[in-house]
Steps between C-alpha positions, in 0.01 A plus 500: 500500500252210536636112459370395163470209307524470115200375478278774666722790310459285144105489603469887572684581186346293297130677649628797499580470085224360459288783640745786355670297176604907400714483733865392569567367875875667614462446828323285704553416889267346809435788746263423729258226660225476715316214675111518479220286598696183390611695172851650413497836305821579331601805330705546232733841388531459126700745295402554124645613201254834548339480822475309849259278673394303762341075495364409758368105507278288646280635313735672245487809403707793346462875629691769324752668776421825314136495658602298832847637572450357839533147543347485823145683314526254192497171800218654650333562210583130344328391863183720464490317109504145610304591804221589184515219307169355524507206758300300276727512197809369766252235606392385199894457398600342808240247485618437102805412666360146655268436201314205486558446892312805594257309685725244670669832652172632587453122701808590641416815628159396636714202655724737707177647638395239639830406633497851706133412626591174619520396859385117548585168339178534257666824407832347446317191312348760272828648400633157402152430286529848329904457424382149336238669258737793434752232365232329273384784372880631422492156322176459300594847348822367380334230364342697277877585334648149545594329212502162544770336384321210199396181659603611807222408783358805714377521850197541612373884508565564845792305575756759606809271556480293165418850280758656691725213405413544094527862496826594681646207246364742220587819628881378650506246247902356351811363753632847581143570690521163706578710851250774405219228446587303846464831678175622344342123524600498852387782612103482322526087667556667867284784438197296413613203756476771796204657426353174450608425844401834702130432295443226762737520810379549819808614584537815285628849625507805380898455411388239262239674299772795462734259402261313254362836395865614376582201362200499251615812426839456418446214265222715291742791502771313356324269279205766350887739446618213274123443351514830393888555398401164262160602368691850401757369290716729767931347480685451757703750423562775185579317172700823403684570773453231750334723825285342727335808542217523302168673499150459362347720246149620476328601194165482280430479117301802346277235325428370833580694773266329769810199464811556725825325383807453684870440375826472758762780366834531613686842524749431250243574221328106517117422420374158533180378367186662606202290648098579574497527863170614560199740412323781583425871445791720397708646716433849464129504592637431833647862524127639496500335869683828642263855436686825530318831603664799540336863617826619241304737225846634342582237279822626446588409863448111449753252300425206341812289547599210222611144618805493474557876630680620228239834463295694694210620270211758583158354422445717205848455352476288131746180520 
């Protein structure tokens, strides 16, 4: 048997009744896991009060045992399913994921580009230039979610060190956040300080726009992470149970299902609040993206599987 924590077998049960709430979990153990393109599958044998089946995550999903009795066939299958998904629909959610600083990280990507292209001091120059607007733009977009504290005097629009200065004091704001503010001021000071500097050395190499490069980076990581975490309502940790561990939530309202909300849950059961995170066309249009033809004219030799795969149904059974 697989190591296991309590908190990945509390989040597979708690899926699993979710998706079968008929059901009554005996048995339930970690069997198997496999590495994949920067994802870990694992698979789950759960016993039932009637039947067996597998859940396998990342995506999660449940097959009945009865249909794949061989775990080897349901992995491959789970592969071939998440293989499917429409790439746009993962996109679209990754790129939720870094809301409002969607195009900072597009800056940043263009950025690296240009680091990879570069081979002179102009080059190098440019780096340092295009690490400085990357920075201002991370910080005119925060502006626009800063509130300033009354009577309080602001900076000046594109001053990067004094907004920086103002908005770490709201987001790490109280005595026990004193270390946590140092770092994060210190870091956006030297990260704008040495791109200022590469912008006009003569001096520069290409070890210094690299550096530079992944310095700007690592201070809009961090501090767009702790935008977000804020702007989310999202806890440090579980109010129920106290886990660290805790996951956001997609979903849409019927009366407006073009918005996309977002709430952190816990596996113990938790829901925080849920927030409007963006907008756009429904999800399930997407799934038109994939067409399916098939030279097949026996009907009764297709399926239609269900999500999750609790039944296999012909296409002309009713239900």
């Amino acid at each position: 048997m697989l190591n296991e924590t309590e908190e990945e077998r509390a989040a597979v049960a708690s899926y699993f009744k979710g998706q079968a709430p008929d059901l009554e979990i005996t048995y339930m153990q970690k069997l198997y896991s496999e590495h994949i393109l920067d994802h870990v599958h694992d698979a789950w044998d759960i016993h039932t009060n009637k039947d067996r089946w597998w859940v396998i995550t990342n995506p999660t999903n449940l097959y009945s045992q009865e249909q794949f009795p061989n775990l080897d066939y349901a992995v491959t299958f789970h592969m071939g399913l998440c293989l499917r998904i429409p790439r746009d629909l993962r996109h679209r959610r990754s790129d939720r994921s870094v809301l409002p600083f969607g195009a900072v990280f597009s800056e940043l990507e263009a950025a690296n580009a240009a680091l990879a292209q570069a081979a002179n001091v102009a080059g190098y120059q440019s780096v340092g230039m295009r690490s400085r607007e990357i920075l201002v733009s991370f910080i005119g977009i925060a502006q626009e979610w800063f509130t300033p504290p009354v009577g309080k005097e602001l900076p000046k629009k594109a001053d990067f060190k004094g907004w920086s200065e103002q908005i770490f004091d709201m987001l790490l704001s109280g005595r026990d956040q004193k270390d946590r503010r140092r770092l994060f001021k210190s870091l956006a000071k030297e990260a704008w300080d040495f791109a200022s500097w590469l912008t006009h050395t003569k001096s520069a190499t290409w070890r210094d726009a690299e550096a530079c490069l992944s310095t700007t980076e690592h201070i809009v990581g961090l501090a767009s992470s702790l935008f977000i975490l804020k702007m989310r309502s999202v806890p440090e940790e579980c109010p129920e149970c106290g886990s660290p561990d805790l996951h956001p939530e997609e979903g849409r309202h019927t009366g407006a299902p073009e918005i996309v909300w977002e709430r952190p849950v816990c596996a113990c059961g938790w829901k925080g609040e849920a927030v409007p995170i963006d907008e756009d066309e429904p999800d399930e249009i997407l799934v038109d993206i994939i067409k399916r033809y098939s030279a097949v004219k026996d009907d009764d030799a297709c399926i239609i599987p269900n999500v999750p795969l609790r039944k296999l149904a012909s296409p002309g059974d009713e239900g």
